[in-house]
C-alpha positions in Angstrom: -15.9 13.4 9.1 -15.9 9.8 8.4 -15.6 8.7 5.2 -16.5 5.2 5.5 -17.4 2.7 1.7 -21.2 0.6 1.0 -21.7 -2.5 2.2 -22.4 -3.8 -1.3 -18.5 -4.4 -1.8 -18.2 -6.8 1.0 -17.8 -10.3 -0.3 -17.1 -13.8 1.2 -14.7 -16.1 0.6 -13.8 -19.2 2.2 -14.0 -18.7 5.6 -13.1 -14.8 4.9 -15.1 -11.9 4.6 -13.5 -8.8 2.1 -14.8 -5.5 1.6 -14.5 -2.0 3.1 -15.1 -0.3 6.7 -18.8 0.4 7.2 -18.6 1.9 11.3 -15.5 3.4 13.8 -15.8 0.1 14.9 -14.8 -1.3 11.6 -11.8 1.2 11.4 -10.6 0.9 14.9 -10.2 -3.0 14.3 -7.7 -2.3 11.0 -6.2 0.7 13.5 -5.4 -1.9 16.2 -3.8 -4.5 13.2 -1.6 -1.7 12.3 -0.5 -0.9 15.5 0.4 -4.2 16.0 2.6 -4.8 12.8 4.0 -1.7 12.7 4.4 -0.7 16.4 4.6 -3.9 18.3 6.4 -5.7 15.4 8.3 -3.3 13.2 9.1 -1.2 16.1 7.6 1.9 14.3 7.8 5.2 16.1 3.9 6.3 15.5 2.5 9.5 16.2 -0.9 8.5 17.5 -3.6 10.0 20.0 -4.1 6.6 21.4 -1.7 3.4 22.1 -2.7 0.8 20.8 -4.8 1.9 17.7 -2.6 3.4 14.6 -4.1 6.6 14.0 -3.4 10.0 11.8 -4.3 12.6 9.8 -5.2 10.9 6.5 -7.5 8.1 8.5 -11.0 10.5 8.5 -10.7 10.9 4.7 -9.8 7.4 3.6 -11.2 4.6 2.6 -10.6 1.1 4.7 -10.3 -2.3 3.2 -10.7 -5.0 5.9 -10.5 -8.7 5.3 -12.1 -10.6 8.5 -12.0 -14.1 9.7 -14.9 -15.4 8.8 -14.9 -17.8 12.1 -13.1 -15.4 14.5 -14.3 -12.2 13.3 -10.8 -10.8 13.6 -10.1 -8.6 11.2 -6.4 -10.2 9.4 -5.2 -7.7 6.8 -6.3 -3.7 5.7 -5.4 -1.2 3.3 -5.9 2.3 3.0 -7.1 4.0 0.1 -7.0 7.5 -0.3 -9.5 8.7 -3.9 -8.7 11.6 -5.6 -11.6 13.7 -4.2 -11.1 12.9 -1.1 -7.2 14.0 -1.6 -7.8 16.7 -3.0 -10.2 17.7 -0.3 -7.1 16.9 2.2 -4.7 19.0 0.0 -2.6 16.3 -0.7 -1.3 12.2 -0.8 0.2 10.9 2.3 3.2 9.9 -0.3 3.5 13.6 -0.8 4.8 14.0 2.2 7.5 11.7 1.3 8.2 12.5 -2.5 7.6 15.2 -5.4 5.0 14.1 -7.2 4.9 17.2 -9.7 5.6 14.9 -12.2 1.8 13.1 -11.5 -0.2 16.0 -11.2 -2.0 15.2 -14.4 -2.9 11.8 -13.0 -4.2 13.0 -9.9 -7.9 13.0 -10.7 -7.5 9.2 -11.7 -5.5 8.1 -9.3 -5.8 6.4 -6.1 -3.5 5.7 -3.2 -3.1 2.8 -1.1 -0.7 2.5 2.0 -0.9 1.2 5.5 -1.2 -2.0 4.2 -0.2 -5.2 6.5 -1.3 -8.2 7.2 -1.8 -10.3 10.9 1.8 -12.4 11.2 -0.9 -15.6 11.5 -2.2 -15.2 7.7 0.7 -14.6 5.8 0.2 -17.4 3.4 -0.6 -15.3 0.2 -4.6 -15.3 0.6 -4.8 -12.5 2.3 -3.2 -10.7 0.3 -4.5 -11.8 -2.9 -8.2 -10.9 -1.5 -7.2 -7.4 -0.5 -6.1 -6.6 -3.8 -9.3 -8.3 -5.3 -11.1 -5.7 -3.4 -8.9 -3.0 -4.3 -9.6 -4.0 -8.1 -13.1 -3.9 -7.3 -12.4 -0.7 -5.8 -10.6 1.0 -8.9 -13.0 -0.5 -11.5 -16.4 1.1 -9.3 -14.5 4.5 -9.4 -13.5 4.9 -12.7 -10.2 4.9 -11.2 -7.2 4.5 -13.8 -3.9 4.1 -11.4 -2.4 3.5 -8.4 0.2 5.0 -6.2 2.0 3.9 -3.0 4.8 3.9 -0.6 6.1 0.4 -0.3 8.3 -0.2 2.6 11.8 -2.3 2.7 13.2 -2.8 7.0 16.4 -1.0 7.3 17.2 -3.4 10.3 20.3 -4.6 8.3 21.2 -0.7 8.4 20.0 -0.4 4.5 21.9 -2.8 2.3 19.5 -5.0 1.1 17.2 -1.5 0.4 20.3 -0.4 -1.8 20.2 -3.5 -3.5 16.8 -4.0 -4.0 16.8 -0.4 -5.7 20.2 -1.2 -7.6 18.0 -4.5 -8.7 15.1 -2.8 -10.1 16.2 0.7 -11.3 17.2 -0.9 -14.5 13.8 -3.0 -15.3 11.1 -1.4 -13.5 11.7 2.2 -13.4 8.6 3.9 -14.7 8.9 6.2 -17.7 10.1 9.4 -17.5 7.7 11.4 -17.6 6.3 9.9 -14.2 9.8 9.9 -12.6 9.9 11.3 -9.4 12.1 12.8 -6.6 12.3 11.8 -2.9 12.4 14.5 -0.4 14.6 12.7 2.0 16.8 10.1 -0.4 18.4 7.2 1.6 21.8 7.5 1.4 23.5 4.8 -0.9 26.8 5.2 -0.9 28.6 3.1 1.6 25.5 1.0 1.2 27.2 -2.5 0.2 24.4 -4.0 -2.4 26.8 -7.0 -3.9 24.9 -9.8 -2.7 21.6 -10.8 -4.4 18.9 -8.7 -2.2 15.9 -10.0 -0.7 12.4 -8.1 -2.4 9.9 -7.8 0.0 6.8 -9.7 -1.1 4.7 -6.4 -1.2 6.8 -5.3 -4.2 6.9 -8.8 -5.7 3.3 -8.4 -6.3 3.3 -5.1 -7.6 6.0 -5.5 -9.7 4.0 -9.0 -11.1 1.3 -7.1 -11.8 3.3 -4.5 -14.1 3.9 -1.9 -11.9 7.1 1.0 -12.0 9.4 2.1 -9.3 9.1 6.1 -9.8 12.6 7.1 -8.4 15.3 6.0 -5.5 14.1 5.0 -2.1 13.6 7.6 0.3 14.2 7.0 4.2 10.9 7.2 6.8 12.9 7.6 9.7 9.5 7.2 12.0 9.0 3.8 10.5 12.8 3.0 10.1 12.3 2.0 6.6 13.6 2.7 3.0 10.3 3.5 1.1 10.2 3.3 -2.5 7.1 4.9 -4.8 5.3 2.8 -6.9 2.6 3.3 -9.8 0.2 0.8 -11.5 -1.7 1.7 -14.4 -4.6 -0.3 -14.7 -4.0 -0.6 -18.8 -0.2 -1.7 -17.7 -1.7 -5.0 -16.0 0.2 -8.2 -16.6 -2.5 -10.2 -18.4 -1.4 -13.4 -17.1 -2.0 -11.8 -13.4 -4.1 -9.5 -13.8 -7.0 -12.7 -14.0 -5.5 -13.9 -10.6 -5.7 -9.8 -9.7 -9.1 -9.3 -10.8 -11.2 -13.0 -10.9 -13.0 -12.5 -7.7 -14.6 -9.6 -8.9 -15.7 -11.8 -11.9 -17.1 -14.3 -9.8 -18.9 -11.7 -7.5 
């Protein structure tokens, strides 16, 4: 089945176009964007029916958020958002595969997830970005939805330092309460794992964490992705106010 969003959430700006998939077409471009980040770029070891597109089990059941090139048509950054029908349809998050998340079950019928989320390596100037979380706002807002989960990714290229230290940096400030504290199934192994030196926060987790989001528990290892992943969780009412108008203003202007 394809589960594919309205038209009426597309909206234009600049010379970009944001809003979610409306044909296979529309999915097979975001496919082919992920398969060049994470394959081609990252190096990821993806377990797909076709090279060349990024494809998997949670794809028919989620929702696609594209933003397009307005002059080239190319489609320059995508997100994946898995509702909580359509997960519970499935059986499950894609992030449970990667974590317990018996500690969220009563915010499953609220809450949304988002992963697969890159960007083309041409239009990493923060624009992108900021327009595919617009949509996403505009996303949680039409639902009714009230959070937010995801797997955000730090390289282990450096062998997992700057994961440790990036996790010994935020455990302390941005852990999320307890009662939403979670457990990953395979934890990266920190000890050995030098994490002296100030670490370097992926820009992904810079703007969750602006926007008032928790880390849920230690990073666990994605071996297929050779990445240290770690769980994070927005509540809507936990919005920084001073970003949430830079998170939410271009659904105000819509």
């Amino acid at each position: 089945m394809l589960h594919v969003g309205s038209q009426e959430t597309i909206r234009k700006h600049k010379h970009f176009h944001v809003g979610l998939a409306c044909s296979a077409a529309d999915i097979r471009d975001a496919q082919r964007l992920r398969w060049q980040v994470f394959a081609e770029e990252m190096g990821a070891r993806l377990n797909t029916p076709n090279a060349g597109l990024d494809i998997d089990f949670y794809d028919k059941w989620c929702d696609h958020l594209l933003v397009r090139d307005g002059d080239s048509g190319e489609v320059v950054g995508t997100y994946r958002i898995l509702g909580p029908d359509a997960a519970r349809n499935v059986g499950s998050f894609y992030s449970d595969q990667e974590f317990d998340l018996t500690r969220l079950g009563n915010l499953r019928g609220r809450m949304v997830e988002v992963g697969r989320a890159c960007v083309h390596p041409d239009y990493r100037r923060g624009g992108v970005i900021t327009l595919l979380w617009s949509g996403l706002a505009d996303y949680m807002q039409r639902g009714g939805h009230d959070y937010l989960i995801g797997c955000a990714s730090i390289s282990m290229q450096d062998g997992g330092h700057n994961a440790a230290g990036v996790w010994n940096a935020l455990k302390d400030t941005h852990l999320a309460p307890v009662e939403w504290q979670t457990h990953p199934r395979c934890p990266l192994p920190l000890d050995g794992r030098s994490h002296d030196s100030v670490p370097v926060i992926p820009p992904l987790i810079k703007g969750y964490l602006r926007l008032g989001a928790w880390v849920c528990c230690a990073p666990a290892w994605d071996p297929d992705f050779n990445t240290a992943d770690l769980l994070v969780l927005l509540s809507l009412q936990n919005l920084n106010p001073a970003y949430a108008r830079h998170f939410l203003q271009d659904r105000a202007a819509a």
